[in-house]
Every structure is written in C-alpha cells, then in structure tokens.
N, C-alpha and C positions, 0 to 999 in steps of 0.2 A: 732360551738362553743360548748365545753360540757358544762353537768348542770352545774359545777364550776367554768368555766371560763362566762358563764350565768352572775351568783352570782356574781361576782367580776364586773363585769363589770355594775350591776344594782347598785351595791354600789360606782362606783365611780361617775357615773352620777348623783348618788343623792347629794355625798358630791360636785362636781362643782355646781350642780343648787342651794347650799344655800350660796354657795361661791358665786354665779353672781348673787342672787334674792341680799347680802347684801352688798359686798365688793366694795369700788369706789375707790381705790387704796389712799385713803385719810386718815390722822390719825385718829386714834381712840382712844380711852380713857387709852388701857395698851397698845399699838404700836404705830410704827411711821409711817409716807409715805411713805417714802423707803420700810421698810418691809411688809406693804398690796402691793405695786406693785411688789416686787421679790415672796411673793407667791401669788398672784396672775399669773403673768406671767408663772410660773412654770406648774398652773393647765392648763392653755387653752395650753401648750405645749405639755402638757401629753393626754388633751382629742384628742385636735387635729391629734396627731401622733397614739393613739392608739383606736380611737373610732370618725373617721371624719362623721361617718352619724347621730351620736347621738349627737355629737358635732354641728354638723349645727340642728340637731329638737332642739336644745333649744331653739333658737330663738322664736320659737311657744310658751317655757311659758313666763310667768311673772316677767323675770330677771328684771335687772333695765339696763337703757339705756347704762353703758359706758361698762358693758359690753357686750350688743348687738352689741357694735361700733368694739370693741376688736374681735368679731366672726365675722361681716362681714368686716372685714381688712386681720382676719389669713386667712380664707377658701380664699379669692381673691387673695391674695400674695401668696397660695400654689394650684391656680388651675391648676396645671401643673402635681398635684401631684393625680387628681380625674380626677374617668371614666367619662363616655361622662352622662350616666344616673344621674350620682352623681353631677355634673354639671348642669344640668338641673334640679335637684331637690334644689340645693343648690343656683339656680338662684332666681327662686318662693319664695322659704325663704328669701331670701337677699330682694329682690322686699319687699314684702309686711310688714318685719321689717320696710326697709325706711322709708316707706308711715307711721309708727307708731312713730318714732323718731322726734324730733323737730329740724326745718329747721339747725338750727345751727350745730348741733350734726350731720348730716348728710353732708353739706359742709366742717365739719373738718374732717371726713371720706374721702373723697373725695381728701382732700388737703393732707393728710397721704399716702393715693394713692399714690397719686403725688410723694411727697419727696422719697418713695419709689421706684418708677421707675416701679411702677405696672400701662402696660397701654395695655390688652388684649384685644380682640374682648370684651366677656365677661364684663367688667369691664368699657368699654368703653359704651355697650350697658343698663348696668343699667343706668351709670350716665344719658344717655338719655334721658331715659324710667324715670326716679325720674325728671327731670328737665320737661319736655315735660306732665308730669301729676300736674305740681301745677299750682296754682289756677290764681296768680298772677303775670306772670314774672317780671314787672315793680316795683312789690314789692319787690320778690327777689331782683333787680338790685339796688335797694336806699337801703335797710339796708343790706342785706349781699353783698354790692357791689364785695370788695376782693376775696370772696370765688363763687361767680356766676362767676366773669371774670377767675378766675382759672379752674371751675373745666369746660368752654366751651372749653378753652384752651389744656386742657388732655384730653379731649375726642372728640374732633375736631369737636366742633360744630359748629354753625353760629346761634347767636341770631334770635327771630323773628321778623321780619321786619326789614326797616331800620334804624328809628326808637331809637329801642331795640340797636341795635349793634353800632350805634354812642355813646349812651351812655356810656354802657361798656366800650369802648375802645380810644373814643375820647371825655368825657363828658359838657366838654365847648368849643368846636369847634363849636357846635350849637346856633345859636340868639333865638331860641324857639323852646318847642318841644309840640304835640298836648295831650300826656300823660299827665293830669295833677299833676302825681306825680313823673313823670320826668323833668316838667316844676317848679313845688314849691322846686326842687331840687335845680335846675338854679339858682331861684330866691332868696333861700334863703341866696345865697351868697354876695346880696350885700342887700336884703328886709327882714325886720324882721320878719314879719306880714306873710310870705311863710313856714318860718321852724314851726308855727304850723298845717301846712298840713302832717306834714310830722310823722314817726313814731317816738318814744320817741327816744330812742338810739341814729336815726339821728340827730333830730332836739337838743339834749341835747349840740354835737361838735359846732354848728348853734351858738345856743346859749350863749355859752361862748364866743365862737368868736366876738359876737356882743356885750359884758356887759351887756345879760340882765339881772337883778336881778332874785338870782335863786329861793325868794319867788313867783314872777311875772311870771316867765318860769313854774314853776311845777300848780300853778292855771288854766294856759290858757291850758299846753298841757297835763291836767288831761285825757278828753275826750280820747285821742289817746292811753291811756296805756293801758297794758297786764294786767292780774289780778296778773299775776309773778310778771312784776313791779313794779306795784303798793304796793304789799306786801314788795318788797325788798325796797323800801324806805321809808314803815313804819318803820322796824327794822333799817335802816340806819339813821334817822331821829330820831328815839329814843336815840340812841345809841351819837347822838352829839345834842339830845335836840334842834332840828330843826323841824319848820313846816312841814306837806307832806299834800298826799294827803287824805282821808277816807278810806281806805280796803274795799272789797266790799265784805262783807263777804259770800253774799247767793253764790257768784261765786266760792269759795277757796274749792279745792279739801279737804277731812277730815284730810290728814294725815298735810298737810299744814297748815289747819288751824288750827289744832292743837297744829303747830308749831308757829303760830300766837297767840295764847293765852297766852303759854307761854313765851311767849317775854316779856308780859306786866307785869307790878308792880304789887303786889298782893291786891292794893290800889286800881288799876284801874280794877283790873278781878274784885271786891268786885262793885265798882262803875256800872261793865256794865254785871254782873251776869245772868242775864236775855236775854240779846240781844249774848253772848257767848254760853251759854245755849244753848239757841233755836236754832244758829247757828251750833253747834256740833251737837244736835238732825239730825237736818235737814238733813245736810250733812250724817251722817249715817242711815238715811232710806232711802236717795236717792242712798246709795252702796249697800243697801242692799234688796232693789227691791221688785222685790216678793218673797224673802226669807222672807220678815219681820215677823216675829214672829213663824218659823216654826223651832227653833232650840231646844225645848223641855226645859229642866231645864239646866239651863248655870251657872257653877260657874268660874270666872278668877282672878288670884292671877295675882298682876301688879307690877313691880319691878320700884320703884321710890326712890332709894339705890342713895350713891354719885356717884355712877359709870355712872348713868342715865345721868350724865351733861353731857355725850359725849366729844367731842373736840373742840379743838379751830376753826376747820374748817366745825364741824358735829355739833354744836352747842346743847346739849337739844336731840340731834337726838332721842334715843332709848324713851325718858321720854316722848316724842311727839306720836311715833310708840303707845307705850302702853296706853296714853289718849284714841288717836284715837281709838284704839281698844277697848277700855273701853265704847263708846259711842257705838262703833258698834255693839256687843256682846248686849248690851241692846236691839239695833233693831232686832237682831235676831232672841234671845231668848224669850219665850213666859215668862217665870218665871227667873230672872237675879238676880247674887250676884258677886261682885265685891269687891278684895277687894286687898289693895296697902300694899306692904312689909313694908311700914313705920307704918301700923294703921292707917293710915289718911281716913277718910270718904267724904272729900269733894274734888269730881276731879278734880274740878276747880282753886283751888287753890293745886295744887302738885310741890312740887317742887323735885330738887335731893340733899338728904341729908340722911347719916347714912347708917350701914350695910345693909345686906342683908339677912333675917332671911327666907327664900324661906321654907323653911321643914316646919316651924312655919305654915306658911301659908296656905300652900299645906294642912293641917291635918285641918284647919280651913276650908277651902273649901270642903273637904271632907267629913266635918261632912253636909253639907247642901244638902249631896244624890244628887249629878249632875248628869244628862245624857250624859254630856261634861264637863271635866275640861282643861279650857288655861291656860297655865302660861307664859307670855310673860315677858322674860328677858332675860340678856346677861350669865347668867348659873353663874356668880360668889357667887354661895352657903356658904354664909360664917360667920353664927350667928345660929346656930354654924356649923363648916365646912361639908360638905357632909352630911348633916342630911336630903337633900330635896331627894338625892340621893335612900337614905335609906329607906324612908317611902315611895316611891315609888316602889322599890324592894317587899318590904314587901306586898304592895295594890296590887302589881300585882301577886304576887307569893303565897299569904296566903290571902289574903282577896277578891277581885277580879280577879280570874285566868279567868274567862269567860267572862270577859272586859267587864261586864255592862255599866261601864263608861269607855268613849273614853276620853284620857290623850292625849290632843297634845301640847308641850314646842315649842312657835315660838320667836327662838331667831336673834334680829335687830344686833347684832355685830359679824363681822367674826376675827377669833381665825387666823392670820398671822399662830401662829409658828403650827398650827393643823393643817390646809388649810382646816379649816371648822368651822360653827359655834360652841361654846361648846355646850359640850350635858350634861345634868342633871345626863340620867338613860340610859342603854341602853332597859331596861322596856319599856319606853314611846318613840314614836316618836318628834323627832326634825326635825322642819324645818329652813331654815334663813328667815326673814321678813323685806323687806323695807318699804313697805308702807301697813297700814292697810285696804286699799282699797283691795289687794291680798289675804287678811286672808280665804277665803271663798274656793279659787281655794287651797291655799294651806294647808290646812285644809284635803283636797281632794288628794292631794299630799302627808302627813305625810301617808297613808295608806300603802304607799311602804317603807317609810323609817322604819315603824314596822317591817314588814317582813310578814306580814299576806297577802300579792302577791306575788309575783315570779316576774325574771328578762320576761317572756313573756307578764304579764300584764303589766308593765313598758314602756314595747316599746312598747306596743297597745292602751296605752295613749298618749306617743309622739308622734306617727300617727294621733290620732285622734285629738289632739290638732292642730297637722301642718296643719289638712284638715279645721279643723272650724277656721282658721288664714286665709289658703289661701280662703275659702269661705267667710269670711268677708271683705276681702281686695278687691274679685274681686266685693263684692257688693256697695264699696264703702263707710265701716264701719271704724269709728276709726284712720281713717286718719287725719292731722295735716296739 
C-alpha cells in the first residue's frame, strides 16, 4: 500500500471507530432510526469490503456493543470471503469479544446467524466454545430459554446431561428435576412462593400469571435483580409515580449513574445532594484507578445546550456522557475547572436547556492555562455560529503552534448524514464517546486522529490492543 493509500486508509478507520464507539442505529436528537441505520450500514460495508483486517481489530477497542454484534455477524456471514490466517485471526477476535458482550446480545447474534442461513464449521465452533465456557448452563436455560434452545439447535449440540436437555426441549415432561433452578422453574407454574428463586425477568411472567400484586412481586424478588434492573425500574417507576425498588448506587457503572441522577427531580437531586455526590465521586475514582490525580491541570468545557436532551429513545444521553466526564476529569486531574455551556456551576443540578455558546467557553477555559483542554459535546457551535471553530484555529496556528496544551473535542452523537461524529476544528482532535468510562483510552486514541502519527502507528496500536484483548480474555478478565 503506498504512503497515500496509508493515509486514506488511517483516516477511514478512525472515522468508523467514532461511528461504532457512538452510533446504535437509534434516533438522536437531529435524525432518525432509519437514518443512523442506513449510514451506519453503509460504513461496516465499506470497512468490511475494503479493509477486513482492520475491520475485525476493532473489536479490540472500545466500540459499544451493537456494534461489536454487527462485526462479529459481517466477518461470520463473509467467511468465505477470508484466508485461512485471517480466519483464524478473526476467530480469537470473535471469541474473546463474546466473552465481553452480555448474554443476551450474544444469543441474538447467534439467532441472526440462524435467520441467516450462516451455519460454518467456524461459526458453529464459536457458538460452542461461548456456550461450553459460561458459568451457568441451568441459568442460561430459565432466562434466555429461546435463545439457548436455538442456538444448541444451529450448531448441533446436545445439552449437558440429561437433565439440561429434557429441559430445553421437553420442559414439563419432567415430575422433578435435581437442579434447583430448574426445579423452581417447574414449580413455579402452579407454587408462588418458587418464581422467587428464580431471575427477575423470569419470575416477573410467573408473576402476573398468578395476580400477584406487583407492589408485593418487586419487594420479595428485590434480592434477585441486576443493578440494570434495578435502575430500569427506578426510571420506570418514576415515570408512572410507582413504588420500586432502592438503586444501588455504590454498584452503577459512572456513565449510568449518571444517567440515574438525571432522571430525578431537581427537588430530589437538592434532597439527596450528598449521597449523589459522593456516589459520582466514588464511581469516578474507581475508573480512574491509578490515574487518579496524574492528569496535570485539566480544563473541560461541557455542553449542557437543549440538544443535550437526546431522544426519545437516548433519553438525556449526551447531558449524562458529559456529567460523568465532568466527575471523571476531577479524579484525574491534580488541579480541575470545569465548566458547562449554559454558566451553570452546579453539576448536579444540569439540565438541557439553551444555545450553545462552545467558542465562548473554549476562551474561558483557555484563560485557566491547561495542560489538557476537553470539550465534550455534539459540535453544534451555535452562539454565535463557528466562533469555537475559529478560536481554536487561531490557539493553534498563532498562539499555541507547539501544542502546550493537548485540545481533545470527545463528541457522544454520530452526524448520520457525515458518517462521523461533527468535528469543531480540524486544529484539534475529535473523537466519538459513548460512555465516560472510555475517555482515558480514547483520549490515547485522539493522537491519531490529530495527525501527529502516521497510518503505521495506527495499525501498531490495533495490534497491540487485539493482543492485550486476547491476553486478558485467555486470563479470564472481563468476562460476563
């Protein structure tokens, strides 16, 4: 490949990794679903056809799940189309994504297979190899019952024991079974007091089925929920002014709880200030590790604009990203300034309302002499138009040419009609961001999208990322 086909080729991987670190084919605030899934589709057709080895290393970074799901469905459905090496390299990848994805998200993989008519040596032996390494078959078979008896079925397996496979396939042919959560399965078809052994999801059908009252159902089978669960019917609960359960908050990933904070009334953030607080603290010193406090002087401009409300389906999403990052960014940095496109000083109560004065801002954080300036938003610069643009041109062209200060823009919404996230400047690096938990890796990442690397250092991070992937997987890290 010459230097320029190099260069072409470093730049389109970069624009699909912010396309797949942000895009879930779902509305956003200026598009629709239809249009993040036809450009979305367009890009994994283009990486896939014109770049299938760089196209399988993404898996190795930090995309978000659907479309991890989306790259190990194309490469399987097109292994006909790769060498025998590239097959085996694209196995390892596939494998040890699995093992990172959430049971679910991998059995509707599995069941896409299926509809598809994709049923290879290959394809056959992951499902195996995914099925034959979790933890719990028996759990498998009561909550994702459908999807365990599919995907044994496509890939021509036999349950283990007998057991396992009367279940599956004949579940109440049996008078008893010695599994006890194949037995509370039994039972809970005609005993009440059995569908609380069982997992939320399950015992929820159990439940209705029998009238229990669904204040009396969510108290008993508290114990057995997810901390997902548990979160989603706080917000559901809210939302129809129904009891639930407590949130557990020391457990809620940062960007999530995030997203939990702002759900609440600005009556009740004011109410539990303190217990919110400490909880966002917490959560971002537990992401940010032994980083804590080695990012020098930190300044981040945080777009809490009306555009921030997200969607009907991404709720708050981008206004949640930039909270969370807004706590994070304090754990990192030794010296922190923070500050929201609205003026607002208190994080805790942010909501999404008003233009977007980003330039305004940008010159504010500027004067505070950073060593790092973030600016985490969706790039709509519009108070006044292209002014954040401009002052950035100028910081880097007339006032900072020797980049004292590293300017990295990590924007949570992808641009459909660009097939990438907007970009501010081409001055400063852009990344996409879904969850502020990733900010650190890609952070590490904007270094290429500057340009201050070459397309060789590019591909000798995706190497080395696939190796410290498949090195953690084969240790048994980060698995689900």
């Amino acid at each position: 490949m010459s230097e320029r086909g190099a260069a072409v080729a470093a730049e389109d991987v970069l624009l699909f990794v912010n396309a797949a670190i942000t895009a879930t084919g779902q509305r956003e605030f200026r598009s629709g679903a239809g249009e993040q899934r036809l450009s979305l589709d367009f890009l994994h057709a283009y990486m896939l056809g014109n770049y299938r080895d760089l196209y399988a290393g993404v898996l190795a970074l930090d995309i978000n799940d659907h479309n991890a799901a989306l790259i190990v469905r194309r490469l399987l459905e097109t292994a006909a189309e790769a060498g025998a090496e590239q097959r085996r390299t694209e196995g390892r990848l596939i494998a040890c994504r699995l093992a990172l994805l959430p049971p679910q998200r991998v059995y509707g993989i599995f069941g896409a297979l299926r509809r598809a008519g994709v049923n290879n040596r290959r394809t056959r032996a992951i499902i195996r190899d995914w099925i034959a390494a979790r933890p719990d078959p028996a759990f498998d078979a009561v909550k994702y019952r459908g999807g365990f008896k599919r995907a044994l079925r496509h890939a021509h397996l036999a349950p283990t024991g007998e057991e396992l496979g009367t279940f599956v396939f004949r579940p109440l042919s049996r008078g008893r079974y010695d599994t006890p959560l194949l037995e509370a399965w039994r039972r809970a078809h005609f005993a009440q007091d059995a569908l609380y052994e069982l997992p939320y999801t399950v015992a929820e059908g159990f439940a209705a089925k029998h009238g229990v009252p669904r204040e009396v159902f969510l108290e008993r089978i508290a114990p057995r929920m997810t901390r997902l669960e548990t979160l989603r019917l706080q917000e559901s609960a809210r939302r129809h002014e129904a009891g639930a359960v407590p949130a557990a908050l020391d457990r809620m990933p940062l960007t999530r709880l995030a997203s939990y904070v702002l759900s609440l009334p600005v009556e009740e953030r004011l109410r539990r200030r303190r217990e919110l607080t400490g909880a966002l603290d917490a959560a971002a010193v537990r992401v940010a590790g032994e980083h804590r406090g080695s990012w020098g002087r930190v300044a981040a401009v945080l777009d809490d604009s009306f555009s921030a409300s997200g969607s009907g389906t991404k709720r708050r999403r981008p206004l949640a990203v930039a909270l969370a990052c807004h706590h994070l960014l304090a754990a990192l940095a030794c010296e922190y300034t923070g500050l929201w496109t609205s003026g607002r000083t208190d994080a805790l109560l942010v909501r999404p309302y008003g233009a977007t004065p980003l330039g305004r801002r940008i010159l504010d954080a500027l004067e505070t002499g950073p060593s790092r300036l973030l600016i985490v938003s969706d790039g709509w610069d519009n108070a006044p138009p292209g002014l954040a643009g401009e002052v950035l041109r100028v910081w880097r062209t007339r006032i900072d040419p020797g980049r004292r200060t590293e300017v990295v823009h990590l924007n949570p919404v992808y641009d459909a009609e660009d097939f990438d996230v907007l970009r501010l400047s081409p001055a400063v690096a852009t990344a996409g961001i879904r969850d502020a938990e990733d900010l650190p890796a890609l952070v590490e990442l904007a270094q290429f999208a500057e340009g201050r690397t070459g397309p060789a250092e590019l591909a000798a991070y995706l190497d080395a990322r696939a190796r410290r992937l498949l090195d953690r997987t084969h240790r048994g890290e980060h698995t689900r």
